[in-house]
C-alpha positions in Angstrom: 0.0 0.0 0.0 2.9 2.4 0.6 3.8 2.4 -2.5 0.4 3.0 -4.5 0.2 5.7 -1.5 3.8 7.2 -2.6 2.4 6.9 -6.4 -0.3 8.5 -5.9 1.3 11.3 -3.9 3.5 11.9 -7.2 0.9 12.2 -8.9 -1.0 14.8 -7.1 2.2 17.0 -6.9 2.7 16.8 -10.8 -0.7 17.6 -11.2 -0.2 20.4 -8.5 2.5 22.0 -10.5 0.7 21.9 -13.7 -2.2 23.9 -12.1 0.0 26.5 -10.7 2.0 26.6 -13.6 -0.7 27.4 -15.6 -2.0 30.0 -13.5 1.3 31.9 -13.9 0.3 32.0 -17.3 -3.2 32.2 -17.7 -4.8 35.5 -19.1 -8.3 34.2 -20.1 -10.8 33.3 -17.6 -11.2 29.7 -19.6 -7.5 28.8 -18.7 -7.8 30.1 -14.6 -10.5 27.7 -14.0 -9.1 25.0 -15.9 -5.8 25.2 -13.6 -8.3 25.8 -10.7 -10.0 22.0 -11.6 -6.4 20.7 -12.2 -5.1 21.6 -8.5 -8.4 20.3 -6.7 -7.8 17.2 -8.6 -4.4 17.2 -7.6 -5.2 18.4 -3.7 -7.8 15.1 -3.7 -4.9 12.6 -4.8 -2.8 14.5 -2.0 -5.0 14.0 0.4 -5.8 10.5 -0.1 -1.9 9.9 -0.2 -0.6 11.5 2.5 -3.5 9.8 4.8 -2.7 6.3 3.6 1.3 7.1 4.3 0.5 7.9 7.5 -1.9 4.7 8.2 0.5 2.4 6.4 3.7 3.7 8.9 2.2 1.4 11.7 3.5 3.2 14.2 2.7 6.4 16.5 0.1 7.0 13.9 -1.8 9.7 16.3 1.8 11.3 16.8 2.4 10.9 12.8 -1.1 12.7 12.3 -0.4 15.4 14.4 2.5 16.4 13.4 1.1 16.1 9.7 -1.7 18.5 10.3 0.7 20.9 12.6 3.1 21.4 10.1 -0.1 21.9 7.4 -1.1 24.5 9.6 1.5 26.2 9.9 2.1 26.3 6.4 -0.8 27.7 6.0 0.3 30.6 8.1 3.1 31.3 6.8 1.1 31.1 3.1 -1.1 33.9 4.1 1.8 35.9 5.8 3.3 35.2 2.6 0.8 36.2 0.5 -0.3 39.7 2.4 3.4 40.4 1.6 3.5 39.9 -1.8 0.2 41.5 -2.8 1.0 44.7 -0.5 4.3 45.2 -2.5 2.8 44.4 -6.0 -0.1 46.1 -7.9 -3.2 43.8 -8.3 -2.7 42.0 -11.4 1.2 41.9 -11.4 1.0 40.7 -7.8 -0.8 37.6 -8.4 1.6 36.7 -11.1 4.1 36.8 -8.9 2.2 35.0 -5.8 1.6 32.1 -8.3 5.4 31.9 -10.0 6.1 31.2 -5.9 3.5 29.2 -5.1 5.2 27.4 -8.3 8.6 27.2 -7.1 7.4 25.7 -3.9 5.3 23.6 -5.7 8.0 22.5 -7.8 10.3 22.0 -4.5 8.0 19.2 -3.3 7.5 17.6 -6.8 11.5 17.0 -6.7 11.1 16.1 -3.2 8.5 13.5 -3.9 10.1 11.9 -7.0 13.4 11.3 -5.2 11.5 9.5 -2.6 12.6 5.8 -2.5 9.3 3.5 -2.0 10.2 0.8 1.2 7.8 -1.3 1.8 7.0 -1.2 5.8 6.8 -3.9 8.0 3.5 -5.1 8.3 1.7 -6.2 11.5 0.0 -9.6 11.0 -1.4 -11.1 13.5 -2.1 -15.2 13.1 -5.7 -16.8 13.6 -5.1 -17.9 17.2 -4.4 -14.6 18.9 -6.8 -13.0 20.3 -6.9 -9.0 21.2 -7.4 -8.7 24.9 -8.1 -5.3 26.3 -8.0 -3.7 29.5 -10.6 -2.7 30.8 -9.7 1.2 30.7 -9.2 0.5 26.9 -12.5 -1.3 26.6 -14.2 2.1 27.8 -12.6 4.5 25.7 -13.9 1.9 23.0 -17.5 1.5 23.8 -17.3 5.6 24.1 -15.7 5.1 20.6 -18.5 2.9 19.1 -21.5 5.4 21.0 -20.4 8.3 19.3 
């Protein structure tokens, strides 16, 4: 699964860089949305990805997720510090050119990143017929809670 995950992640960020690429570029209304339609394709393959990377690692997977959507969030805040900057420097329409070559560049960053990735297969947990999952009784509440909500 890792490695359809890792697939799958390459292709969302060369579909990612296509869109923003083409924004750069774009000076007909037609062209804008089709990038826009491109990168939410490309943001749905991301997502799906970078979940099923995290699920596959078997290990601190709450810890793994949290740090995933941390570091999200903080690039998000340092995207919109980012992008106050830029358009308060530029006019309008020359501004956004210039937030998108950027957004490009980084885009492009994580599209090298992700192709240079080498695809390990991780250690799967298999557990055989005759073992049977015991919990504690503190766990079995937190999982009744679970199943009630």
């Amino acid at each position: 699964m890792a490695g359809s995950s890792t697939q799958i992640l390459k292709i969302g960020n060369q579909s990612h860089e296509g869109g923003i690429l083409r924004k750069v570029w774009a000076d007909q209304f037609s062209l804008l949305m089709t990038a826009r339609v491109l990168s939410a394709i490309a943001s749905i393959f991301l997502g799906i990805s970078i979940y099923g990377i995290i699920a596959d690692t078997n290990t601190n997977y709450a810890q793994q997720l949290g740090r995933f959507s941390s570091n999200s969030n903080l690039g998000g805040l340092i995207g919109v510090g980012l992008s106050f900057y830029i358009l308060s420097n530029y006019e309008l329409l020359p501004g956004w050119k210039v937030l998108y070559t950027v957004c490009g560049a980084a885009a492009l960053l994580t599209l090298l990143y992700t192709l240079t990735i080498r695809t390990a297969e991780p250690k799967r947990l298999v557990k055989s017929q005759t073992q049977r999952v015991v919990l504690s009784p503190e766990k079995r509440r937190i999982w009744m809670m679970d199943l009630l909500i």
